[in-house]
N, C-alpha and C positions, 0 to 999 in steps of 0.2 A: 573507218568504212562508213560508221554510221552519216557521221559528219561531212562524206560528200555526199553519200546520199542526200541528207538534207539538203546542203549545195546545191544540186542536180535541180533536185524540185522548187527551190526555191528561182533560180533561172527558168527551169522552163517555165514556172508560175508567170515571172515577171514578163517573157516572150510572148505569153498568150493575154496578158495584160497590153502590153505595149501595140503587140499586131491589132487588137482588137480599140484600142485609143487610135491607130491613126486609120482604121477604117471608117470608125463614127466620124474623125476631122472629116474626112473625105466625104463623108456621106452628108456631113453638117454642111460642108462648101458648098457641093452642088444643090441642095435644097439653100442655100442663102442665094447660090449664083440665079436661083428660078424664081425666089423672093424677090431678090431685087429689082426682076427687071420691068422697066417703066410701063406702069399700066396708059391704056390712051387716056389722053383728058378725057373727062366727061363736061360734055357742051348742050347747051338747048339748041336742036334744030330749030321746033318752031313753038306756036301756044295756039291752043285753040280754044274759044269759046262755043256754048251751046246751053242748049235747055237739057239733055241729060246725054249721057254716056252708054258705053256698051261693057261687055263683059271682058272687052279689052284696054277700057280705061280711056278712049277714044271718044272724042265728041260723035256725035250719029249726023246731026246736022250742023256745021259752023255758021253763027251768024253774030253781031255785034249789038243788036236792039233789042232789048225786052223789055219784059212789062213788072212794074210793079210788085208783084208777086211768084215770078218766077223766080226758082232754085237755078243758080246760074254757076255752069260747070266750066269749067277749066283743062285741059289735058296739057301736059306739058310734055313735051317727046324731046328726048337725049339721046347721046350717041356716045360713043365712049362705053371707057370699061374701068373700073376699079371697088375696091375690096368693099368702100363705105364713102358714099356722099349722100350731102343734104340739101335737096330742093326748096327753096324759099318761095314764098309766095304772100304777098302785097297787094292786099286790095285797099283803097284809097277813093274817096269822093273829090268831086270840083276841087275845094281848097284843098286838098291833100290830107282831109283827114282821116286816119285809117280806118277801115271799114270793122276790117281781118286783117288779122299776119299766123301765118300757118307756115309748115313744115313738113316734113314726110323724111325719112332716112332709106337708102335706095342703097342696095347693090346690083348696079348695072354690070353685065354684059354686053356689050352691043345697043341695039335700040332699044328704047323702055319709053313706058311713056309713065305718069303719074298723074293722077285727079286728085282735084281740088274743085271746092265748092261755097259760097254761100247760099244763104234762104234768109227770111225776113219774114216771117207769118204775118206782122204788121202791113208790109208789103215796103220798099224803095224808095226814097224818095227819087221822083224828075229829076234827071240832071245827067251829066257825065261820069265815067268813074274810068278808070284804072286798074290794071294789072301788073304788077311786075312779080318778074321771077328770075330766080337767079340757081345759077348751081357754081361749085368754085368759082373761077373768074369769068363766066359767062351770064351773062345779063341781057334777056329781053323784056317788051312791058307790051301791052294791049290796050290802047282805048276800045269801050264799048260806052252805050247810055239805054238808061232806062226814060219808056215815054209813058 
């Protein structure tokens, strides 16, 4: 008697073991099936230059000419959605020598934008310069110049 007893409990044991293993499978699948599925690329709409930004990350005014000693901003606005990407950003003179090379790690929803910046207290030299940025397989660039 004892000895079904134990039997008994040890089935139902294993019952409530097994019911409750293929509820987590089930539960693990549709959290993998909502995992998986393809987030949008994230792509650069556009890039903007200016003399400074807002509290949206946004150039206030765009334009491509400065001077010497201005802090010269960058906004770079994305579209797309996923968990972690990394915005690049390439500033470069005339010959391509690099200014800055900077970074920022983003998780986008939707639109986002990102700033980026140099300054030069010395002030710029004359000449043309370069922007590129890039995020996964999307790649835009900017000429601007300083006079």
């Amino acid at each position: 008697m004892i000895a079904r007893f134990r039997l008994a409990s040890l089935l139902a044991g294993a019952a409530v073991l097994t019911s409750s293993g293929c509820k987590k499978d089930s539960e693990s699948a549709a959290t993998k099936d909502v995992a998986m599925a393809p987030a949008e690329e994230v792509k650069i709409s556009s890039v903007e230059l200016g003399r400074q930004v807002g509290p949206d990350k946004r150039v206030t005014a765009q334009q491509d000419d400065f001077t010497p000693r201005d802090t010269i901003y960058a906004s770079v606005l994305t579209t797309g959605s996923a968990p972690t990407a990394t915005v690049v950003a390439r500033w470069t003179f005339e010959d391509g020598q690099v200014v800055k090379e900077d970074s920022r790690s983003i998780a986008p929803n939707g639109a986002e934008a990102t700033e980026f910046h140099i300054s030069k207290p010395s002030g710029w030299p004359k000449g043309e310069y370069k922007l590129t940025v890039s995020v996964g397989g999307s790649t835009q660039s900017k000429d601007f110049e300083v006079k």
